[in-house]
Backbone as CSV, one residue per row, in Angstrom:
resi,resn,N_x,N_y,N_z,CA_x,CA_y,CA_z,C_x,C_y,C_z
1,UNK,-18.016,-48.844,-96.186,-18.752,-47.632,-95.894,-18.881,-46.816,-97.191
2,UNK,-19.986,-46.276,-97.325,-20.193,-45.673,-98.969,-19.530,-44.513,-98.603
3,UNK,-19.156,-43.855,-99.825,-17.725,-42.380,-99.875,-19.006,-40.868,-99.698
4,UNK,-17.928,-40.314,-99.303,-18.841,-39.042,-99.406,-19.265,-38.294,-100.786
5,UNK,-20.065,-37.840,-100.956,-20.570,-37.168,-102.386,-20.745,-35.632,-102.402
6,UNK,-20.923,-35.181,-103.433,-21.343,-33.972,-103.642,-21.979,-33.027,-104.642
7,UNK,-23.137,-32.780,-104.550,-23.432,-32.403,-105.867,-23.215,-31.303,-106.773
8,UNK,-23.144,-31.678,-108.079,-22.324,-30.493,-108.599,-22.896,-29.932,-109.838
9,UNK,-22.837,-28.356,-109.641,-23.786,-27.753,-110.968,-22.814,-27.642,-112.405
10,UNK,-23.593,-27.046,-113.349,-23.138,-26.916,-114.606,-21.808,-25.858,-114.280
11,UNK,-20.855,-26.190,-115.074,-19.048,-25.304,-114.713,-19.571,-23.837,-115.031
12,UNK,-18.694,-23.410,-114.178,-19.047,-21.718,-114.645,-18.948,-21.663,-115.836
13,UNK,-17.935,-21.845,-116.487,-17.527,-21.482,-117.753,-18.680,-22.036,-118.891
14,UNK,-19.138,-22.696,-118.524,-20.344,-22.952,-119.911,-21.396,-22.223,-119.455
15,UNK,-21.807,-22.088,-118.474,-23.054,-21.052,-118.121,-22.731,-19.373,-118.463
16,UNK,-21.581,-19.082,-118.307,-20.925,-17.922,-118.925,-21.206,-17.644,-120.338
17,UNK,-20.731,-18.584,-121.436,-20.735,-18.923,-122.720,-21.904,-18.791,-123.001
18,UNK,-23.681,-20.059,-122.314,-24.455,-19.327,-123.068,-24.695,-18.412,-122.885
19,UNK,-24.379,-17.735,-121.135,-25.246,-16.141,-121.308,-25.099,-15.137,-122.377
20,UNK,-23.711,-15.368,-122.946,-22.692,-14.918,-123.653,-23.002,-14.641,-125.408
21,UNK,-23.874,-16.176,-125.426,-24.725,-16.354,-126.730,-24.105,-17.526,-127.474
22,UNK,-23.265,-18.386,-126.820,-22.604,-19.627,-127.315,-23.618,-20.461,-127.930
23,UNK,-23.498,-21.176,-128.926,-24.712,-21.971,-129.422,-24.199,-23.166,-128.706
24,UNK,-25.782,-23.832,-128.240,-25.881,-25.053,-127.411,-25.654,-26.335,-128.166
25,UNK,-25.821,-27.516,-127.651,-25.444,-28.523,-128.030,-26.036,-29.141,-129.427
26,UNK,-27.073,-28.271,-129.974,-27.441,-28.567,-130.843,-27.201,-27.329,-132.061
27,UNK,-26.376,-26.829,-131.526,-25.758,-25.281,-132.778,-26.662,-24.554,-132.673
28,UNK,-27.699,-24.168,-131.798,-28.558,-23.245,-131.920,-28.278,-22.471,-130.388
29,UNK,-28.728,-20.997,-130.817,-28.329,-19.971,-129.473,-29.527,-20.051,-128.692
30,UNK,-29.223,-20.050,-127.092,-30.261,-20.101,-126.552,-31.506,-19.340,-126.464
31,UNK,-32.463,-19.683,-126.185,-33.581,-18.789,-126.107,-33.785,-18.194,-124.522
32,UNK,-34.203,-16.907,-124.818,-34.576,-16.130,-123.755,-35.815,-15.886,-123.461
33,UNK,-36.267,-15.982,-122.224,-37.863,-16.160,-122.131,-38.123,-14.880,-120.741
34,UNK,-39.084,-15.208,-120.384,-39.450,-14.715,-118.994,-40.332,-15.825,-117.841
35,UNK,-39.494,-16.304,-117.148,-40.266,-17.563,-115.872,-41.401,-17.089,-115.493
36,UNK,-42.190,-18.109,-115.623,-43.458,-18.195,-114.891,-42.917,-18.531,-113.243
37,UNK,-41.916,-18.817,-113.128,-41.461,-19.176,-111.944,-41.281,-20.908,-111.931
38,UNK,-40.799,-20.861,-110.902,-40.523,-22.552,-110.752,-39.281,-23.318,-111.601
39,UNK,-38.699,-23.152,-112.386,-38.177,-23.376,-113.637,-36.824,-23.428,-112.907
40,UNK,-35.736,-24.868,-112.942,-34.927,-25.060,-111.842,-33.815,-24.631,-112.669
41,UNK,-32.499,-23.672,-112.599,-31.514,-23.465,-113.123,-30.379,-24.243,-112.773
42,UNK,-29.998,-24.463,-113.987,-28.969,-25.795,-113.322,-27.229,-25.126,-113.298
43,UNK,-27.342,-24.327,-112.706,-26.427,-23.497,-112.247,-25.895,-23.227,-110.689
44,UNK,-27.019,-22.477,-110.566,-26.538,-22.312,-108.955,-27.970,-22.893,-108.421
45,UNK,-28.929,-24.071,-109.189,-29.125,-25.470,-108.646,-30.567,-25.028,-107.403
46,UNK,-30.908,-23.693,-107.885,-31.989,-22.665,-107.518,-33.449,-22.697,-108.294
47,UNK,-34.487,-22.603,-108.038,-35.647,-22.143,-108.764,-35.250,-20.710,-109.688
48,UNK,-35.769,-20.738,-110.391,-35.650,-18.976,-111.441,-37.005,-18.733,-110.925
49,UNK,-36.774,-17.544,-110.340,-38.560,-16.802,-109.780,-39.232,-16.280,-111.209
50,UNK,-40.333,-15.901,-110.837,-41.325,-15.851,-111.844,-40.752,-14.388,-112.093
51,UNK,-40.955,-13.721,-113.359,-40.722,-12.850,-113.615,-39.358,-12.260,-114.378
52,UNK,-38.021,-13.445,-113.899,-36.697,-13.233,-113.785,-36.829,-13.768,-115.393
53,UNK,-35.399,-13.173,-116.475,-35.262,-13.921,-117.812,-34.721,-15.399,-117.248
54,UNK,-34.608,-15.775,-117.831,-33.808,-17.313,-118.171,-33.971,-17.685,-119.487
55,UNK,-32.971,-18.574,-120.065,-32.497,-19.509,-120.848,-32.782,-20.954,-121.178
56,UNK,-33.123,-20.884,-122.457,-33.325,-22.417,-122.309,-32.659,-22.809,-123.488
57,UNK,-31.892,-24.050,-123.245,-31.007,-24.894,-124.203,-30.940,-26.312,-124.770
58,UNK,-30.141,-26.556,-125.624,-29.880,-28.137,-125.745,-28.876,-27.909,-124.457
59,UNK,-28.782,-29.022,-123.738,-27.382,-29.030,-123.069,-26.940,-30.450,-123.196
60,UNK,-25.819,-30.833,-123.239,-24.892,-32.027,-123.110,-23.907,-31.902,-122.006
61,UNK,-24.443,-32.793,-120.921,-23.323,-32.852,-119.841,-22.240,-33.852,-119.882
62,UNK,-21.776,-34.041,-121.327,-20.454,-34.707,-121.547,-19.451,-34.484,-122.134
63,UNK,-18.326,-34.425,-122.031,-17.420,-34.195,-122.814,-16.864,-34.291,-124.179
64,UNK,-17.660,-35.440,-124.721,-17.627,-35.722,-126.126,-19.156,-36.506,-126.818
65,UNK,-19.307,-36.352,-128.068,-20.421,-37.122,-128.404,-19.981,-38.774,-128.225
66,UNK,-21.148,-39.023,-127.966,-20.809,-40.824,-128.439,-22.402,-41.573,-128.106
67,UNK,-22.617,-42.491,-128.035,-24.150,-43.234,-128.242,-24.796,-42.937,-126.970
68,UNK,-24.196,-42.425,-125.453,-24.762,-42.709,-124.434,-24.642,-40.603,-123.680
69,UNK,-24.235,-39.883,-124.927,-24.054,-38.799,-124.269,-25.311,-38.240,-124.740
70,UNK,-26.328,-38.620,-123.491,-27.471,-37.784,-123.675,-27.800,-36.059,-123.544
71,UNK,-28.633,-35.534,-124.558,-29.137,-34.366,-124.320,-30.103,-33.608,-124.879
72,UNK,-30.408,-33.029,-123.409,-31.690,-32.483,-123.758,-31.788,-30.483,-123.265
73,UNK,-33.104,-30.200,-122.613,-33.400,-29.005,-122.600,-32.968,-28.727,-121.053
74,UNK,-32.815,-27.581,-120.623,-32.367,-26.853,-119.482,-32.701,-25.718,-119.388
75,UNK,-32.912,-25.020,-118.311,-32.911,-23.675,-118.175,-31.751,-22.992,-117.246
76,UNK,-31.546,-22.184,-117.410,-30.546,-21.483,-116.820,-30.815,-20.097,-116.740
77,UNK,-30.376,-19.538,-115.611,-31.102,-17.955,-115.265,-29.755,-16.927,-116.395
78,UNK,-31.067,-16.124,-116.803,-30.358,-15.315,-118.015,-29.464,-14.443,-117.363
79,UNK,-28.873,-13.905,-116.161,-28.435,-12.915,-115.704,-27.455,-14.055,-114.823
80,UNK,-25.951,-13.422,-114.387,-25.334,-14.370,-113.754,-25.772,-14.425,-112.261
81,UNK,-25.880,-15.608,-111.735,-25.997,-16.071,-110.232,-25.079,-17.002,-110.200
82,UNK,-24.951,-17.112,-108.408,-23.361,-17.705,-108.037,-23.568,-19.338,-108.089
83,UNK,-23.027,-20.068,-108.924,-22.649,-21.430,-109.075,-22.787,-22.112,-107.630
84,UNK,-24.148,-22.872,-107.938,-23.611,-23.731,-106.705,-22.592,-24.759,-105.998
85,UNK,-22.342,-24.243,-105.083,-20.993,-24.595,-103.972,-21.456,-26.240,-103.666
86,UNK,-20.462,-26.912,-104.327,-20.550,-28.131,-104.139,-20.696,-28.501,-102.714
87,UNK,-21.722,-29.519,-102.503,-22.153,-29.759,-101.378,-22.726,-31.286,-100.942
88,UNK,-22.296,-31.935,-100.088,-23.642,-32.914,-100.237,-25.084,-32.789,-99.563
89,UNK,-24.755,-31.278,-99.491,-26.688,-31.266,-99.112,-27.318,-30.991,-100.737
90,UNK,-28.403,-31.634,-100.392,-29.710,-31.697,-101.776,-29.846,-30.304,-102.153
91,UNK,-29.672,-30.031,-103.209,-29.886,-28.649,-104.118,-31.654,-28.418,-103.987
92,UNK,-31.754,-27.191,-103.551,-32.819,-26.305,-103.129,-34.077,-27.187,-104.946
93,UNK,-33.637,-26.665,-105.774,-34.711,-27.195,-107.334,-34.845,-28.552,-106.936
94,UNK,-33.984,-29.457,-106.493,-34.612,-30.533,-106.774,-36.202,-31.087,-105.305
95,UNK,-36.906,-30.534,-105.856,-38.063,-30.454,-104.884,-39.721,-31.188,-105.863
96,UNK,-39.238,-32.245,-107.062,-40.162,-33.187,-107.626,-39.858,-34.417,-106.426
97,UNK,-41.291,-35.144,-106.486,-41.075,-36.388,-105.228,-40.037,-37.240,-105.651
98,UNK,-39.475,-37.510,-106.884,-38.523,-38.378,-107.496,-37.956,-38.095,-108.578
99,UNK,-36.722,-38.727,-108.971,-35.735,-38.233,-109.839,-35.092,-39.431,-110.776
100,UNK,-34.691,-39.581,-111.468,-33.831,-40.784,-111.452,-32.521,-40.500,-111.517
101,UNK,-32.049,-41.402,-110.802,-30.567,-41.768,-110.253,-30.069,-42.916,-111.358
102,UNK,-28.476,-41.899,-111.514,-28.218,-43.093,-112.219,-26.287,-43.028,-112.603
103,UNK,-25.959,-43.944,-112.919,-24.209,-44.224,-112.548,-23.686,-44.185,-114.031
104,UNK,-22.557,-43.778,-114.141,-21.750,-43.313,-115.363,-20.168,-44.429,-115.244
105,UNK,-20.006,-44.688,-115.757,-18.378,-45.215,-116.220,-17.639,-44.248,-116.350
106,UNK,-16.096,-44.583,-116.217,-14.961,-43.413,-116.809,-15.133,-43.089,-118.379
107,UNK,-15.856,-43.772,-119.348,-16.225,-43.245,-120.147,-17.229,-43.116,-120.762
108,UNK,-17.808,-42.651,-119.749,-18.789,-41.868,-119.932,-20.190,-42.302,-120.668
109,UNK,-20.312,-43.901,-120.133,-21.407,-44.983,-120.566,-22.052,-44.964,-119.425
110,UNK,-23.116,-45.425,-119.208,-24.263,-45.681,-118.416,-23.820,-47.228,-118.258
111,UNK,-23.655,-47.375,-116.704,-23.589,-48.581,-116.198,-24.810,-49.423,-116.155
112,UNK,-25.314,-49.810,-116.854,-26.286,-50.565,-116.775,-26.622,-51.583,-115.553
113,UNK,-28.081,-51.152,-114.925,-28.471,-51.979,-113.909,-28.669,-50.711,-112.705
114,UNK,-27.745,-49.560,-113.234,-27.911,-48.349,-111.993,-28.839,-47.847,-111.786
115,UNK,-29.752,-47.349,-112.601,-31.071,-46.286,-113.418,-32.137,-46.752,-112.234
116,UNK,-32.306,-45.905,-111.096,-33.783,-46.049,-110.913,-34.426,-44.873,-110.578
117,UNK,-35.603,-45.020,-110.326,-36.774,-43.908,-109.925,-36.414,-43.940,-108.838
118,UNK,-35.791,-42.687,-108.072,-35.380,-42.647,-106.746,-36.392,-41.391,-105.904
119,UNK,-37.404,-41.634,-104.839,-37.674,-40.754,-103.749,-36.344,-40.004,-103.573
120,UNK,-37.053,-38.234,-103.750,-36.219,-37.022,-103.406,-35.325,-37.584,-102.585
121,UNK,-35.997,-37.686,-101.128,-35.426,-37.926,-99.848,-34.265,-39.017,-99.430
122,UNK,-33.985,-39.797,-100.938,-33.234,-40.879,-100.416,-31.853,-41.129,-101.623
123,UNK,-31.872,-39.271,-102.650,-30.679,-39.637,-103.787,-29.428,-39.830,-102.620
124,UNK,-29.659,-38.499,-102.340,-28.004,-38.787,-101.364,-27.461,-40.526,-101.485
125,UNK,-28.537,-40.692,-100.105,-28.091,-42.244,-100.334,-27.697,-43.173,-101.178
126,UNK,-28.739,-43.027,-102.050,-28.492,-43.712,-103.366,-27.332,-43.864,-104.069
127,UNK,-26.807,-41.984,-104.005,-26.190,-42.423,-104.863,-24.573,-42.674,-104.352
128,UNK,-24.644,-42.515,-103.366,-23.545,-42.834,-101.922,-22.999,-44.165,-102.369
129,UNK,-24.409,-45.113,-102.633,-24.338,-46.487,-102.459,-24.197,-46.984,-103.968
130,UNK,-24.000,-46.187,-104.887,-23.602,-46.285,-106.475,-22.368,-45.928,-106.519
131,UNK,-21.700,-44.791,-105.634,-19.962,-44.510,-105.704,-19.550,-45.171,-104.758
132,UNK,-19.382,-46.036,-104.475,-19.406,-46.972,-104.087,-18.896,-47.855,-104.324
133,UNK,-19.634,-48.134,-105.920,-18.559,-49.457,-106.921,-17.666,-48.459,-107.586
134,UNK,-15.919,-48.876,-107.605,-15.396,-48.281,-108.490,-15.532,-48.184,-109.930
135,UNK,-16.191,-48.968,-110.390,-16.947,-48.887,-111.955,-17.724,-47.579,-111.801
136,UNK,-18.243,-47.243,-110.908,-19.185,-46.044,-111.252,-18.305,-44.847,-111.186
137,UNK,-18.324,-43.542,-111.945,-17.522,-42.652,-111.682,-18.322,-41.421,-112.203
138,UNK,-19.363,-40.899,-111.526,-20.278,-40.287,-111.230,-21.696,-40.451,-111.133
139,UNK,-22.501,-39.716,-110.898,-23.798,-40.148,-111.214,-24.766,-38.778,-111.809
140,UNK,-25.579,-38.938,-112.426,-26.766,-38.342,-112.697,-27.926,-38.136,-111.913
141,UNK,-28.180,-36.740,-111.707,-29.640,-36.759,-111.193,-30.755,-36.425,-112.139
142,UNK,-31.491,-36.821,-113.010,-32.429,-36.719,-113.860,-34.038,-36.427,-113.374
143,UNK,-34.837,-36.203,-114.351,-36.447,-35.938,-114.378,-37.138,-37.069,-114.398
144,UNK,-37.428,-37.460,-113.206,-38.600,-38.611,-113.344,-39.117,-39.395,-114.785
145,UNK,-39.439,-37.436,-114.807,-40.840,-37.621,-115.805,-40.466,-37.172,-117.238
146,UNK,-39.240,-36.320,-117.283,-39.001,-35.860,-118.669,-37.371,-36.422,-119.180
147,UNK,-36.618,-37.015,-118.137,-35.350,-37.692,-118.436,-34.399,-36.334,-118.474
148,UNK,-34.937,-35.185,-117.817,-33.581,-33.681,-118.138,-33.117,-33.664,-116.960
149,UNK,-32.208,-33.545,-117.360,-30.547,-33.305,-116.569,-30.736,-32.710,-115.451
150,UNK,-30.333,-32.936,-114.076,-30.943,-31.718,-113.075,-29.369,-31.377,-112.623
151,UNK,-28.341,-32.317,-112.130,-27.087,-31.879,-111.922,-26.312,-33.435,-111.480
152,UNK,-24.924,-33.338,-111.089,-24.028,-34.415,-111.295,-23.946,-34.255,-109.641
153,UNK,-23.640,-35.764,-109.361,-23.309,-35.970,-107.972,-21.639,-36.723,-107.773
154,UNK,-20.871,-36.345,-107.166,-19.449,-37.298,-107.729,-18.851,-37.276,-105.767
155,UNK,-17.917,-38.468,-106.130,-17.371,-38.388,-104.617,-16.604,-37.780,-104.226
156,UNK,-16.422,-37.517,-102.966,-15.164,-36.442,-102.454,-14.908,-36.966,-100.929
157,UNK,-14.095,-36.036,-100.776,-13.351,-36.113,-99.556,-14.019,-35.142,-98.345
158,UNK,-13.666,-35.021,-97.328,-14.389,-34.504,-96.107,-13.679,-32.921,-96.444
159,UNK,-12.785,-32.896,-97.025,-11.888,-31.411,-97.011,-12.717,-30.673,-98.583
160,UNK,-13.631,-31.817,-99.595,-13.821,-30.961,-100.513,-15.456,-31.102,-100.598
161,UNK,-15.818,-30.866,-99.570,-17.301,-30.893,-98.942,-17.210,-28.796,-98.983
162,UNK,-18.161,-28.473,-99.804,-18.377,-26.739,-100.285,-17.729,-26.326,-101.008
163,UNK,-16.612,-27.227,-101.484,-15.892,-26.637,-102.331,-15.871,-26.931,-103.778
């Protein structure tokens, strides 16, 4: 039976940092803009409405550099909002018809053979059926179309379902 999952946004503590003015993954401080709207914060895993500041960065969702720790651009709402509450329901931004799904190793390599173009409607599953193999030890939800980071999906238990 595939394990339960949950998806999980960027840690408070680095979304703190850039609001803060931390330079991003590429040593540069983020930029502050104003949303046209639509623009998914990978925080509390929400649209940024039109009008609201937000942030945009290098981000690296890994712990250390190495050949497979990809990164790219993000936005994040310039003012703090509440971190989304790990969940395995589908985060409100991710609302493109497809994403790619894709499986990580304990260190933090891309399991090769995981990576696909996954219909919105069917990551859950997906990636249910990727934690699954104990080789995999998280997964990625990515941009179809631009390969950026949307948020991490990892397994859990029935007691750490919102939390």
């Amino acid at each position: 039976m595939p394990p339960r999952i949950r998806f999980v946004a960027m840690p408070e503590r680095e979304a703190f940092a850039y609001r803060a003015g931390s330079p991003d993954a590429y040593g540069l401080a983020p930029e502050r803009r104003v949303s046209p709207g639509g623009y998914p914060c990978r925080h509390c895993l929400s649209d940024i409405a039109e009008g609201e500041d937000y942030l945009t960065l290098a981000y690296r969702p890994f712990p250390t550099l190495q050949p497979y720790a990809e990164t790219g651009p993000i936005f994040l709402h310039a003012e703090p909002c509440p971190r989304y509450a790990a969940s395995d329901m589908l985060p409100p931004m991710l609302a493109s018809p497809d994403y790619i799904v894709r499986g990580y190793d304990t260190d933090d390599r891309i399991v090769y053979g995981t990576g696909a173009v996954t219909p919105t409607a069917e990551i859950a599953d997906r990636a249910a059926r990727l934690l699954a193999d104990p080789a995999i030890a998280y997964v990625h939800v990515r941009s179809a179309r631009n390969n950026c980071y949307q948020c991490r999906i990892e397994r859990c238990d029935d007691a750490a379902i919102g939390s």
